[in-house]
C-alpha positions as CSV (number, residue, x, y, z in Angstrom):
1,X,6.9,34.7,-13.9
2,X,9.4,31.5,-13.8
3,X,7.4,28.1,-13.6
4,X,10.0,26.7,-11.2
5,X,12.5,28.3,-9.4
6,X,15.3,26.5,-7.2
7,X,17.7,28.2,-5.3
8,X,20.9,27.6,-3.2
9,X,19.5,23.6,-2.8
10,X,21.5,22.1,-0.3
11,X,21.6,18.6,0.8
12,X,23.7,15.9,2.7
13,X,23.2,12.4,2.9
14,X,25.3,11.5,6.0
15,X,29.5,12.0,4.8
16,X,27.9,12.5,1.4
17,X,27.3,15.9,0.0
18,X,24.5,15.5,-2.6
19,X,23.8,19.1,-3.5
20,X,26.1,21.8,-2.6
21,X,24.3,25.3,-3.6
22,X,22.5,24.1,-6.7
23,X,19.9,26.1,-8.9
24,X,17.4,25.5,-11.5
25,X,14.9,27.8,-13.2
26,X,12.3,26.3,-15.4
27,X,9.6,28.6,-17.4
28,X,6.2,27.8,-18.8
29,X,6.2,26.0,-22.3
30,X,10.2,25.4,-22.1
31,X,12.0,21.9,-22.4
32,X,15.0,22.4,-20.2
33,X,17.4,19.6,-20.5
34,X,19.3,18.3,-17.1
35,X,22.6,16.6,-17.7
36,X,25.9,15.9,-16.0
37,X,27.5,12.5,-14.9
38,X,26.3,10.2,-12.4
39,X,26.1,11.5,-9.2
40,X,26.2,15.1,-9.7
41,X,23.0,15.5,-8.5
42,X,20.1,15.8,-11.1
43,X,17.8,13.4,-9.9
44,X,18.9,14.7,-6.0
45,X,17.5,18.3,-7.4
46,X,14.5,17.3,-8.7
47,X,13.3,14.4,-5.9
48,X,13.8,17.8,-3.8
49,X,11.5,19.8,-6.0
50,X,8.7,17.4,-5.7
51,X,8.9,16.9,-1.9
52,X,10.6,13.2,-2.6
53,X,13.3,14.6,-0.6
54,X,13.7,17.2,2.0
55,X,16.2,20.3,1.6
56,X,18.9,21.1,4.1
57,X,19.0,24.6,2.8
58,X,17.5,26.6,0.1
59,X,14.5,28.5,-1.6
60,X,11.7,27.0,-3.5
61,X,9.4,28.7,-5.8
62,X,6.6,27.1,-7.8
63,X,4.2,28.3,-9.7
64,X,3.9,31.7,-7.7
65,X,3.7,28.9,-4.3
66,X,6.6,29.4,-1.9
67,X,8.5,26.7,-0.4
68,X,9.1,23.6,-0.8
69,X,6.7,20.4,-0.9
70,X,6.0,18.5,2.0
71,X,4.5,14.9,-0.4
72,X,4.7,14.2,-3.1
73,X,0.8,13.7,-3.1
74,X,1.2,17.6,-2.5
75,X,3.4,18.4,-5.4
76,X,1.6,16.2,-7.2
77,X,-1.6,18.5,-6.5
78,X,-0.3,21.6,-7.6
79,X,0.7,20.6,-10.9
80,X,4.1,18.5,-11.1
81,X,4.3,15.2,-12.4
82,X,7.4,13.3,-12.2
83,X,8.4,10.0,-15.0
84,X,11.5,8.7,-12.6
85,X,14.4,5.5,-14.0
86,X,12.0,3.6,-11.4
87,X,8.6,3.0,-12.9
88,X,5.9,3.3,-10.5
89,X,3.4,1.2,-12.5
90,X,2.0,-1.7,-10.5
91,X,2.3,-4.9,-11.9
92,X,-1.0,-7.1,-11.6
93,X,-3.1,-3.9,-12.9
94,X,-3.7,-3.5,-16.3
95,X,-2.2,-0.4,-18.8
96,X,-5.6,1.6,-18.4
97,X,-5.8,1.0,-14.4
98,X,-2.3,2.2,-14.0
99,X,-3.1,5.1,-15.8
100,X,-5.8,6.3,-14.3
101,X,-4.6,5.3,-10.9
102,X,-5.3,8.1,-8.4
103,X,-7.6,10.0,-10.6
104,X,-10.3,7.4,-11.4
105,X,-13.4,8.5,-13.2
106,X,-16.4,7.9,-11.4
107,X,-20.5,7.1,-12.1
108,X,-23.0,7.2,-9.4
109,X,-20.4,6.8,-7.2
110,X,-18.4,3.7,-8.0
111,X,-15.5,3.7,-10.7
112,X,-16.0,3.6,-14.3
113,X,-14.0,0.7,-15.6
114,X,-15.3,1.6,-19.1
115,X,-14.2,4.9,-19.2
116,X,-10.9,4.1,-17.5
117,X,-10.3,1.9,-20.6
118,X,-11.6,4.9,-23.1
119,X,-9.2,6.9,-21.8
120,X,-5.8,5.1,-21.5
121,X,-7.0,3.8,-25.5
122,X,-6.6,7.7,-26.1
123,X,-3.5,8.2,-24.7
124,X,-2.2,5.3,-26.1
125,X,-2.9,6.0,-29.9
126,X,-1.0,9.1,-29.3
127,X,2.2,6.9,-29.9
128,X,0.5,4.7,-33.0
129,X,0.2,1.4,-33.7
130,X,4.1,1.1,-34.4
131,X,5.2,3.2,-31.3
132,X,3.1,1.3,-29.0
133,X,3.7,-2.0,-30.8
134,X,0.9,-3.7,-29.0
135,X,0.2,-2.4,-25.9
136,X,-3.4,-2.2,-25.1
137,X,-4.9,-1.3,-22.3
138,X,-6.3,-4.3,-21.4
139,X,-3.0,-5.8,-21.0
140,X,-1.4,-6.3,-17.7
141,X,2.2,-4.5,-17.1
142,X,3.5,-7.7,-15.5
143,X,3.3,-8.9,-19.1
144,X,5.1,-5.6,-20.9
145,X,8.5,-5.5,-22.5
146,X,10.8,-2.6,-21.3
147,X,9.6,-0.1,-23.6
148,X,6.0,-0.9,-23.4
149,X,6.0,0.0,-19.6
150,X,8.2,3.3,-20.4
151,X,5.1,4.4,-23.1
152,X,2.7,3.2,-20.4
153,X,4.2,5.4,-17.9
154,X,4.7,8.2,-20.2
155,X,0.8,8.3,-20.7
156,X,0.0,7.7,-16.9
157,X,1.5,11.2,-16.5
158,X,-0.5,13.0,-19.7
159,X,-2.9,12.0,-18.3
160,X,-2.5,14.2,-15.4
161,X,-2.6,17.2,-17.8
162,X,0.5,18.5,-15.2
163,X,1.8,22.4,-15.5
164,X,5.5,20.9,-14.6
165,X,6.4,17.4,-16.3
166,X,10.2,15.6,-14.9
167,X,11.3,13.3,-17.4
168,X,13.9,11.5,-16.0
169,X,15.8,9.4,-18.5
170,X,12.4,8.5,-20.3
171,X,13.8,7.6,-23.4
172,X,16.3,4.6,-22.1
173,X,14.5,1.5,-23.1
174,X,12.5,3.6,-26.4
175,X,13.6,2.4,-29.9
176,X,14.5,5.6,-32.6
177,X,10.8,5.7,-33.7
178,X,9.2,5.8,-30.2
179,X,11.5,8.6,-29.2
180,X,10.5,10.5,-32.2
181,X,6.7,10.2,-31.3
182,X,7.8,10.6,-27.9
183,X,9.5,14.2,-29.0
184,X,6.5,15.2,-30.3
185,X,4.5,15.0,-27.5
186,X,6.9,16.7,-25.4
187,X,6.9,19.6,-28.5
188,X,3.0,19.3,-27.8
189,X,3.3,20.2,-24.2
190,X,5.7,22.8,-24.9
191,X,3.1,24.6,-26.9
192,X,0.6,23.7,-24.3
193,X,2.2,26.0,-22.0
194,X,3.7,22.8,-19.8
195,X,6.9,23.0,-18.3
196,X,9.6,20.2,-19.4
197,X,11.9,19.0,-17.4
198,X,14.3,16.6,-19.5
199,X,17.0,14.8,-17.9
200,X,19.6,12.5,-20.1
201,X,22.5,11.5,-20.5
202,X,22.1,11.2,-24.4
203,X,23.7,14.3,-26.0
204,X,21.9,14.2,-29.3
205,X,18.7,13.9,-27.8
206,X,19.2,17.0,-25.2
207,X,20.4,19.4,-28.3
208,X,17.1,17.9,-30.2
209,X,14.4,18.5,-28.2
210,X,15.8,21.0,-25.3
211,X,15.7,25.4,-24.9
212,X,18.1,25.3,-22.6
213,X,20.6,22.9,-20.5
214,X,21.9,23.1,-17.0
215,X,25.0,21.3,-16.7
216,X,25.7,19.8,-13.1
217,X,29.0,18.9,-11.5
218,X,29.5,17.6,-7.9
219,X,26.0,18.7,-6.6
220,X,26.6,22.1,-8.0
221,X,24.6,24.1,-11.4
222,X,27.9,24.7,-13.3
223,X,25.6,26.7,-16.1
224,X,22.5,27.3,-17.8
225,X,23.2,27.6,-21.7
226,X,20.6,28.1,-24.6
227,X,20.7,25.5,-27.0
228,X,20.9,27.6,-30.0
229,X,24.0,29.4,-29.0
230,X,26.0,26.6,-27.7
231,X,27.5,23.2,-29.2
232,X,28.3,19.8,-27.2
233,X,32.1,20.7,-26.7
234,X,31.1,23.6,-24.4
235,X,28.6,21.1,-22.4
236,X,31.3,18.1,-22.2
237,X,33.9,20.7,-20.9
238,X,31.2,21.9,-18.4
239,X,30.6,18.3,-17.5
240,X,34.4,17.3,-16.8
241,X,35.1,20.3,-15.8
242,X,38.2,20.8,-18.2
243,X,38.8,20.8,-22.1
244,X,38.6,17.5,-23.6
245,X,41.5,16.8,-26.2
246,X,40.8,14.8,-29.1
247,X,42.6,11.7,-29.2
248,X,43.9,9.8,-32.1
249,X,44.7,6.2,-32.1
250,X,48.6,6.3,-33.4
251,X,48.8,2.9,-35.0
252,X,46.1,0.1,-36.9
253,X,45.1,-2.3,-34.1
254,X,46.6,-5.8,-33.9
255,X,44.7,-8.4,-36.6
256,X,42.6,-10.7,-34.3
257,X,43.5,-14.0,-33.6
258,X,41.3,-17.5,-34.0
259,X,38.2,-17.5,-33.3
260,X,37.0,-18.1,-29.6
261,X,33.4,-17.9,-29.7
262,X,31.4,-18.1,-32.8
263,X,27.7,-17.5,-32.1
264,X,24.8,-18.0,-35.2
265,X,21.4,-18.2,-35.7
266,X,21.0,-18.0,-32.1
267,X,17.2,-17.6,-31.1
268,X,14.9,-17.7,-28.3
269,X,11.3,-15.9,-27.6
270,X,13.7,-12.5,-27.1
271,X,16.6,-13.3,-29.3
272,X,16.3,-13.5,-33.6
273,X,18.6,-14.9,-35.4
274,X,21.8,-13.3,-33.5
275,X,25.2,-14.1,-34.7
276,X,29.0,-12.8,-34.3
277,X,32.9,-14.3,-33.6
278,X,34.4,-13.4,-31.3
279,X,38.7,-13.7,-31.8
280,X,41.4,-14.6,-30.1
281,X,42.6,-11.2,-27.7
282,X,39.6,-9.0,-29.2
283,X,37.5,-7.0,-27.1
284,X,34.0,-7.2,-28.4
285,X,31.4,-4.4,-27.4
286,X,27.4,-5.9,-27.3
287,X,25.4,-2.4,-27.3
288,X,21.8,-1.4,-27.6
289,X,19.1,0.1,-25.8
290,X,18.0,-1.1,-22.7
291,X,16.0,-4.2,-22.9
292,X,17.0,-4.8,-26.5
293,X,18.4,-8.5,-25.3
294,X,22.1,-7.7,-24.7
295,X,21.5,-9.5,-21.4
296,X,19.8,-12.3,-23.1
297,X,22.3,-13.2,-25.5
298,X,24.5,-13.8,-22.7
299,X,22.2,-15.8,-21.1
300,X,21.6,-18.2,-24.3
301,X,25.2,-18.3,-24.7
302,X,25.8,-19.7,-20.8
303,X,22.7,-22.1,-20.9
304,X,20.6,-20.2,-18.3
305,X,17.8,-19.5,-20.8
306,X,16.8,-22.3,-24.0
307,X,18.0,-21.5,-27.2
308,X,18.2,-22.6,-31.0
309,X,21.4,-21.9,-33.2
310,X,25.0,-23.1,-32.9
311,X,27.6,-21.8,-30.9
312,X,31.0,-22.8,-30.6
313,X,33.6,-22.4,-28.4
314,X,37.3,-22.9,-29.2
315,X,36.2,-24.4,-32.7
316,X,34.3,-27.0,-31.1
317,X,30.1,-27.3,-30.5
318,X,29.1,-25.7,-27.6
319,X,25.9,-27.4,-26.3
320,X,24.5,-25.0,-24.4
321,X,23.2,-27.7,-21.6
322,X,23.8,-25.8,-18.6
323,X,25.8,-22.9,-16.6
324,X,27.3,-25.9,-14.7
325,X,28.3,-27.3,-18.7
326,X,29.4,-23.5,-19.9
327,X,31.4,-23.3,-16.4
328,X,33.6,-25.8,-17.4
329,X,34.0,-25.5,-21.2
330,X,35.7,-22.8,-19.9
331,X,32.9,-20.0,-20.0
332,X,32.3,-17.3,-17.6
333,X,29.4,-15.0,-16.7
């Protein structure tokens, strides 16, 4: 018997259609990757599975329970646990109280702070001293880097021991090695029995880790495709829903002129030792994962956050004093 099965989902939010007819079907011990552009509906389908969202129309099976979800709280009690772009950790708890929020161990009656800790140190060594890189579970998630509270989260629903996991772009802010410990706890689950939801927008990771894909498109399920039979050109087309022709760039791009903006050294408590030019009608791309300090380069650069190294703009020492002082050496943010 399927794990989860959604049928004909249906769903309008006011002159928007969200969902327009779309299915899923997950079995036991199966990753089953979710992808398609934004908008099409992924994390529409599965807010609906939970009981997140009501449908306007549809069928709902999980689990051999028809119907869908009233809560959350209720989906949540039959077995689905759901890692959403939004972290739901709370901020002035620690890692260990967020984890064991909900389900708290108890003696004689009153919670067991040392066991909460046991436990969330247990769940935390699954990702190793250089997947975790530091967290404890003493420490409080007001005080935690991207990644830390994407691990922390990640173990708040192990330890749930779920039958249905939704990972919804848990990888974002996770560095290569994390998402390789990361993989093989979802590989762990697998052979658990668990059912994997796996939604992404990361191609490699999908063909990876995944059984099977559903491809979405305009709040429709476009297809279902094993992973070993299919390749990323059949997903893309499924995705855009036409052919995508490979294009060639016909002639060498134009040398670059002077220099603009010459950044090096630059440091701050985020930032080490970041430096680059930027030229004279060159577009230059700043990439990395999410909370890697792309942001806080920027910020340096203007003079909203302190930093050490030189930067200079036009060929001249840029100070760095101010956003006021960036503003009108000509800088814009």
């Amino acid at each position: 018997m399927s794990l989860l099965v959604a049928e004909n989902i249906r769903k309008v939010f006011g002159s928007t259609l969200a969902l327009d007819g779309a299915s899923l079907t997950v079995e036991p011990g199966e990753v089953h990757g979710l992808i398609g552009s934004n908008g099409c509906g992924k994390s529409t389908l599965c807010k609906i599975a939970v009981g997140s969202v009501g449908a306007d129309e549809g069928h709902l099976r999980f689990d051999g329970r028809e119907g869908f979800f009233g809560t959350p709280a209720a989906a949540a009690a039959a077995g689905i646990a759901v890692f959403y772009q939004e972290l739901s950790l709370i901020p002035d708890l620690d890692v260990a109280e967020n984890i064991a929020l909900g389900h708290e161990p108890k003696c004689r009656g009153m919670v067991d702070g040392a066991a909460i800790h046991r436990e969330g140190a247990r769940l935390l060594a699954r990702f190793g001293s250089s997947g975790g890189k530091g967290l404890t579970p003493g420490g409080l998630v007001r005080d935690l880097s991207a990644d830390q509270r994407q691990i922390a989260e990640i173990c708040k629903i192990l330890a749930r021991a779920p039958k249905l996991v939704i990972f919804d772009e848990a990888t974002s802010s996770l560095d290569g090695d994390q998402v390789q410990i990361f993989f093989e706890i979802v590989r762990e689950l697998r052979e658990a029995g668990t059912g994997i939801i796996f939604i992404s927008h990361r191609m490699d990771e999908l063909f990876a880790i995944c059984d099977r894909i559903t491809v979405m498109r305009d709040g429709r399920t476009e297809a279902t495709l094993p992973v070993a039979t299919t390749d990323r050109e059949a997903v893309l087309t499924l995705m855009v829903g036409s052919a995508l022709a490979t294009r060639h760039r016909d002639e060498a791009p134009p040398r670059p002129g002077a220099p603009v903006l010459e950044v090096a050294g630059l440091s701050n408590a985020v930032l080490h030792d970041v430096s680059f030019t930027l030229h004279e009608g060159e577009i230059l791309g700043l990439g990395g994962l999410h909370g890697q300090g792309q942001s806080a380069v920027l910020r340096a650069i203007f003079g909203a956050d302190p930093s050490s190294g030189s930067v200079r703009l036009g060929g001249m020492p840029h100070a760095r004093r101010s956003p006021a002082a960036a503003i009108r050496a000509g800088l814009g943010y």
